[in-house]
N, C-alpha and C positions, 0 to 999 in steps of 0.2 A: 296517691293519684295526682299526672301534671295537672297542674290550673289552666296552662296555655303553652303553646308549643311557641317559641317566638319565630320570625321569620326575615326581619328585618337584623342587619347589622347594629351594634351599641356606638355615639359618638358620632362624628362626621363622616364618617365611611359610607360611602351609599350603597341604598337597592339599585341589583340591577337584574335584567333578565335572565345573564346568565345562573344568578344565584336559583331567582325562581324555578329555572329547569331544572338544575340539579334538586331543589326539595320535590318537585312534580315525579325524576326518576326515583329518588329516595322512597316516596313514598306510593310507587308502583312496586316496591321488591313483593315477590312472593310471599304469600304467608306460611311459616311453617320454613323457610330458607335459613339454611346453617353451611356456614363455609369456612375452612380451617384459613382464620387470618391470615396466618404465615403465606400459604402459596399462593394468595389472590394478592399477596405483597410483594412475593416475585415472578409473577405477572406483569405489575404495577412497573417493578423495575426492568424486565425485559422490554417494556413499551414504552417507556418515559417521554421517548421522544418525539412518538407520534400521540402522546396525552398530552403532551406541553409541561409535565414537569422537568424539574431539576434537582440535581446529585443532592444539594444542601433541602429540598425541597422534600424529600425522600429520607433522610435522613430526621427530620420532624417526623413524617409520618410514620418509622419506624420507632419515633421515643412515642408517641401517640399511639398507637398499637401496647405498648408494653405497657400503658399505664391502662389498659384492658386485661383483667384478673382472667378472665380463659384464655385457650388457644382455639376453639371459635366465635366466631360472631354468626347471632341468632339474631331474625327478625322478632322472634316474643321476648328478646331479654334486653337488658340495659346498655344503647348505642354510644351513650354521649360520656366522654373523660371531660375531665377540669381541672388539668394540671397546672398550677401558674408557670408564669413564663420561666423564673428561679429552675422550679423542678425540670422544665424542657430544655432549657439551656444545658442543662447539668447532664441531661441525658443524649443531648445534641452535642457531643467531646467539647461543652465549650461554649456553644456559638452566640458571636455577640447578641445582645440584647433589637437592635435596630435590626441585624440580619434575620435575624427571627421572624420579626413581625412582619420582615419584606416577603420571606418563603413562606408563611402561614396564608398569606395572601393567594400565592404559586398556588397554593393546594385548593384553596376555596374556589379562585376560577378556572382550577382546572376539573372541579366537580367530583375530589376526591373526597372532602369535607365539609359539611356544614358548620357554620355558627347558629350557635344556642344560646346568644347574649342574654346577660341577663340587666334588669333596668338601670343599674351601676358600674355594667361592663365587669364586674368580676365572675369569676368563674368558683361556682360553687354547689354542692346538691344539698339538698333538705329531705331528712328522713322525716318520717312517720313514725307513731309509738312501736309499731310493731320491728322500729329498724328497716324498713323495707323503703327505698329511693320512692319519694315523692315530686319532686323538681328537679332537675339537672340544666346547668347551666356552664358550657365548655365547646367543645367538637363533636358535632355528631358524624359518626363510624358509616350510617346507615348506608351510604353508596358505596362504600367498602361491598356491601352483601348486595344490593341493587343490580350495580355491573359487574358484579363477578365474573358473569359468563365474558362480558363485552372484552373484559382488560384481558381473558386467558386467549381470544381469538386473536387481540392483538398480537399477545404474546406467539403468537402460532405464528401471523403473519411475518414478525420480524425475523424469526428464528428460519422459516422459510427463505427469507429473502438473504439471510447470513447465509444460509445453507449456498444457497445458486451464486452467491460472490464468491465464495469459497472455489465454488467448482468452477467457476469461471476464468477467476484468477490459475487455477491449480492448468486447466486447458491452456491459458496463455503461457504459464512458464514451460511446459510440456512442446508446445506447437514451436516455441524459441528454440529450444534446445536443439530439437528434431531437424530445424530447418538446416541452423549456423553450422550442426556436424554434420550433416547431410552434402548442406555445399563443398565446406571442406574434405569432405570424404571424394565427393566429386573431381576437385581438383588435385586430390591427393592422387585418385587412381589414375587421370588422367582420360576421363569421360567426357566423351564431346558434351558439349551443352555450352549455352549462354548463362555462363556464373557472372559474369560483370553484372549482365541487366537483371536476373535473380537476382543477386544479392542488392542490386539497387532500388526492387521491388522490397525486398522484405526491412532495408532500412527507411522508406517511405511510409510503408506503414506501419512500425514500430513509433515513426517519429510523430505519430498522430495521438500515442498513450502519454497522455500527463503524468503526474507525479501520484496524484489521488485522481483515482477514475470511476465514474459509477459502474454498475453492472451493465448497464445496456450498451453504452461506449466500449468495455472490455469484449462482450459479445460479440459487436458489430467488425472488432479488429482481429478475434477468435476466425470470423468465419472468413476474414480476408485473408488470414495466417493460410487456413486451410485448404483455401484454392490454392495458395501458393506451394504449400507441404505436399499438396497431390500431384502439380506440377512436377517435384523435383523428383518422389520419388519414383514417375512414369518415366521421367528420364534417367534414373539410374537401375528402374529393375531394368527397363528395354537394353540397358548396355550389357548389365548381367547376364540376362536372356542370350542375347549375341553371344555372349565371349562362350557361356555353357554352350552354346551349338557348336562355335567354332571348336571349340574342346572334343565335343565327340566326335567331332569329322577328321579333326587331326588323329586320333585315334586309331581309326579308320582307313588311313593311310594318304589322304588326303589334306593337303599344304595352302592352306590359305593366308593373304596377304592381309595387310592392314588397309583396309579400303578407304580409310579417311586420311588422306596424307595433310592436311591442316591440322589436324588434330597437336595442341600441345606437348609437348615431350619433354621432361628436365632430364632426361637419359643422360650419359657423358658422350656420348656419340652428339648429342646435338647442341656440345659447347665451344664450336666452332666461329661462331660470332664474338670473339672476347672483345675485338674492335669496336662493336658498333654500339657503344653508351657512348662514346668520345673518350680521346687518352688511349694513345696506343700503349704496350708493352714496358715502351721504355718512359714513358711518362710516370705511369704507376710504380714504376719498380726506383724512379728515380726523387725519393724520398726525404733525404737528407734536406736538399734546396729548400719545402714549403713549409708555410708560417707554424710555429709551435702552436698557435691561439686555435681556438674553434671558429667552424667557418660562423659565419654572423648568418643572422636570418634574413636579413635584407638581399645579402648578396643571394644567399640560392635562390630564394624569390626571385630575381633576376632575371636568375638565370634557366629558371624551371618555373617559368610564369603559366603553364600548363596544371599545375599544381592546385593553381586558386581554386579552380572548378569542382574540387571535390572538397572544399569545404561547404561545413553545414549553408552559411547563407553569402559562398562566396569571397568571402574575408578571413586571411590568417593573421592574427593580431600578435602571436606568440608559438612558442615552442611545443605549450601543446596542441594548439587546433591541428599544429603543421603534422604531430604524431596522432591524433587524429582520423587525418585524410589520408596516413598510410594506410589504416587500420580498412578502409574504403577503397585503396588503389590495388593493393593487395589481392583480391580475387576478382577484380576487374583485369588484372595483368596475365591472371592464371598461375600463380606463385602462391606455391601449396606451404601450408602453414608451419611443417615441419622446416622447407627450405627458410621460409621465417624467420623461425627460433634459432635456428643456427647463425643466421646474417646477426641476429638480434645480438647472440652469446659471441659471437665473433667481432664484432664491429662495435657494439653497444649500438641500443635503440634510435639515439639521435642520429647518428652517424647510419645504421643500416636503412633509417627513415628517407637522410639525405640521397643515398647512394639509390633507396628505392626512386624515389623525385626525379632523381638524374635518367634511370630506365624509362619513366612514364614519359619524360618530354620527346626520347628520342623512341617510344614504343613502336613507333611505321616501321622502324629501321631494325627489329630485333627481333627474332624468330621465333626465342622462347625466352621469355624475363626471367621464369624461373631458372633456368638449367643458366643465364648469364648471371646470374644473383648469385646461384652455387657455385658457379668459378670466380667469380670473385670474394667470396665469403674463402674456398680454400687459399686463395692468394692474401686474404687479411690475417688468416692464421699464421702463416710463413714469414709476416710483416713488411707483404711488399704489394701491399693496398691501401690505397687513402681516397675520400671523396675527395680531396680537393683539387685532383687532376679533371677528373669529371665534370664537375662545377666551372672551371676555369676555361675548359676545352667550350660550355656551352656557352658562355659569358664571350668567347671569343668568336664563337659563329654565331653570336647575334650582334656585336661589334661590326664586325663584315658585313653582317648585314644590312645595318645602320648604315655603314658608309657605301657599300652601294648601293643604294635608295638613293640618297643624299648626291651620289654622283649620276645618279640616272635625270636628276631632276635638277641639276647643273648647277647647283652651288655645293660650299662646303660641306664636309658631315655634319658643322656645328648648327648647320644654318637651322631656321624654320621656325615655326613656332611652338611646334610639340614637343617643348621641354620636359613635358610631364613625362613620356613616353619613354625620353632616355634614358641610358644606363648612364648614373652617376659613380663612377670609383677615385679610388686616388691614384695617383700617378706611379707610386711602386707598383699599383696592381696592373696598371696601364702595361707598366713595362713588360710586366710578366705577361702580359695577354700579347701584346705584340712579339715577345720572343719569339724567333723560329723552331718550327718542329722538327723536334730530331729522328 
C-alpha cells in the first residue's frame, strides 16, 4: 500500500501549473480504462507536433514504455517505471546523459509524464512481504491512459490535414501540366487565342508558390490554376467545335474559308518574310567574314534591349536569365514548341535563344515568328545561318538611330549627356556596322 503519492519535483526544479494539470487529467482517467500502449504511442507520434514533443523526446518515451512488463496499461495496475538514467540511456541508442534529462523535461511539460520523486531523487519501488509494489518512485504512465482518446483525435486530425496537402498538392501538379500542354497544344495547332497573355497569367500565378507552401496557399493558387484551366479549355473545345462543323459542311459539298485571316500560321506558304528579322539573304549566307567567338551578352542586350522586359524582375545578369525569358517570349510570339526544339537542335539553345531575341525586337515587323524561325532553323542546317548578321543589322539601326536624334537636336552624335543610354563598341565592330549593304 503507497504511503503518499508525491507531487512536487525532487531538487531545484520547480512546481508548476502545468505539472499540476497534468496530475489533475492523470487522475480523472476512467476507472476500469485499459489501452494497448503501443497505439496510444503512435498516436503520441502521429501528433508530436501539435503536443510539443520531440523525435529524441519520444524516443525516451518509448524506452519508458518498454520498462512497462505488459502491452497494456490499466488504470487498477502499476503506472510508474524506475529506470535509472544508465538503463534509459542504454535503451535511448546511446543518448547522452545531459540530453536525457533535457527531453525528460519535453515529456513532463508536455503532460505525457509524471514525476514520482522520491525524497532522495532516486528512483526506486519497495515491496511488501507478499512481493506485491508498495511504493514506486520513477515516471508515472498514467496520462499515457488519461488522454488516450485526446492523442488518437489528434492523431486523426493530422492524418486528415496530410491527407488534403496531399490532394492539394496532387490538384496543383495536375492543373500545371493540363494548362502548359493545353497552351502549347494551342499553338501547335494553330488556334486563335491570346497565348502570350494566358501564358503570362499562368506564370503570375505559379510565381506566387514558394519553395514549401501550406495547404491553404496551395489551394488558394489551385483555384486561380483553375479559372485559368477553364479559360483555355473553352478556347480550344470552341475551335474544335468550329473545325468539326466546318468538317461536315465540307462534306456536304459545301467550301468554307478560313474566316480569321490574322490567325498565326507557320505553314511554308507563309515563309515569305525571311527579310524582316534584319540581314538580308546575302548577309546570312555570307559567313566566312564573322567573328569565330560567341556573340557576348552585352552586345545582344544592345542590341535587343526589348529583351529585358520578360525577365523575372527586369534584369538579365547572365546567360541564363537571358534563356530564361525565351522560355517566356516563346508563346507570346506564337512559336510552337515543336518549331523550338528543332531551332534548339539546329542552332544550339544559346544561339536559337539569341536568334529568338532578334524575332521579338523586330516582332511589328514579322507576320509569323514561328514559320520565320523554321526558315531559318532549315537555313542553319545547310550552314548558311548565324545570329550574328541579325544582331549586327540591329545594333546598326539603332546606331542610325542614335545619330539622327543627335542630328535632329544639332549637335554631334557623341554629344549630350545620356552616356548611359549609348551604345558602347569597339571600333572593328564600328567598322563592321558602318559597312555598306550588299
Amino acid at each position: 500500500m503507497q504511503t503518499h503519492i508525491t507531487t512536487t519535483p525532487f531538487g531545484r526544479r520547480p512546481m508548476t501549473l502545468a505539472m499540476m494539470a497534468s496530475q489533475v487529467a492523470a487522475n480523472a482517467m476512467p476507472e476500469g480504462a485499459i489501452v494497448q500502449k503501443w497505439h496510444v504511442f503512435k498516436s503520441i507520434r502521429e501528433a508530436k507536433d501539435m503536443i510539443g514533443a520531440t523525435d529524441r523526446s519520444l524516443a525516451i518515451l518509448n524506452a519508458l514504455l518498454s520498462f512497462h512488463r505488459d502491452t497494456e496499461l490499466s488504470a487498477e495496475g502499476e503506472l510508474v517505471v524506475w529506470p535509472s538514467n544508465e538503463q534509459l540511456m542504454a535503451r535511448s541508442n546511446g543518448m547522452p546523459a545531459t540530453t536525457l534529462r533535457r527531453h525528460l523535461a519535453v515529456l513532463v511539460d508536455c503532460g505525457l509524464i509524471i514525476r514520482r520523486d522520491s525524497p532522495n531523487g532516486k528512483r526506486f519501488a519497495r515491496k511488501g512481504r507478499g512481493g506485491q509494489i508498495e511504493q514506486a518512485y520513477g515516471f508515472d504512465l498514467s496520462p499515457i491512459i488519461a488522454r488516450a482518446g485526446e492523442f488518437a483525435e489528434l492523431a486523426e486530425t493530422v492524418q486528415t490535414e496530410k491527407r488534403a496537402y496531399k490532394t492539394a498538392r496532387e490538384r496543383l501538379t495536375l492543373l500545371r501540366r493540363d494548362i502548359v500542354k493545353m497552351i502549347d497544344a494551342g499553338i501547335e495547332e494553330g488556334v486563335p487565342g491570346n497565348w502570350g497573355k494566358m501564358t503570362r497569367t499562368y506564370q503570375a500565378i505559379i510565381g506566387r508558390l514558394p519553395r514549401t507552401a501550406p495547404r491553404q496557399l496551395l489551394e488558394d493558387i489551385c483555384e486561380d490554376l483553375d479559372l485559368l484551366w477553364i479559360e483555355i479549355r473553352d478556347v480550344l473545345e470552341s475551335f474544335t467545335k468550329t473545325q468539326n462543323s466546318d468538317a461536315n459542311e465540307s462534306h456536304s459539298g459545301r467550301h468554307i474559308q478560313n474566316s480569321n485571316p490574322d490567325s498565326i500560321s507557320e505553314s511554308e506558304s507563309g515563309l515569305g518574310d525571311k527579310e524582316e528579322a534584319g540581314g538580308n539573304a546575302a548577309e546570312n549566307d555570307n559567313l566566312h567574314s564573322l567573328p569565330k567567338r560567341e556573340l557576348p551578352l552585352g552586345i545582344v542586350l544592345d542590341a535587343c534591349g526589348n529583351w529585358r522586359e520578360l525577365a523575372k524582375d527586369g534584369e538579365i545578369r547572365n546567360w541564363g536569365d537571358f534563356l530564361a525569358a525565351a522560355e517566356v517570349a516563346r508563346p507570346m510570339l506564337g512559336v510552337s514548341p515543336s518549331a523550338w526544339r528543332e531551332a534548339c537542335e539546329a542552332l544550339g539553345e544559346r544561339q536559337a535563344a539569341i536568334t529568338l531575341a532578334a524575332i521579338y525586337q523586330r516582332a511589328d515587323q514579322i507576320n509569323s515568328a514561328g514559320g520565320y524561325l523554321r526558315s531559318l532553323t532549315d537555313r542553319a542546317r545547310g550552314g548558311k545561318f548565324s545570329a550574328w548578321p541579325m544582331v549586327m543589322a540591329l545594333l546598326r539601326a539603332k546606331l542610325d538611330t542614335q545619330k539622327a536624334a543627335a542630328q535632329t537636336r544639332g549637335g554631334p552624335p557623341d554629344d549630350g549627356d545620356n552616356r548611359e543610354g549609348r551604345l558602347e563598341v569597339s571600333e572593328a565592330l564600328l567598322r563592321s556596322l558602318r559597312r555598306p549593304k550588299s
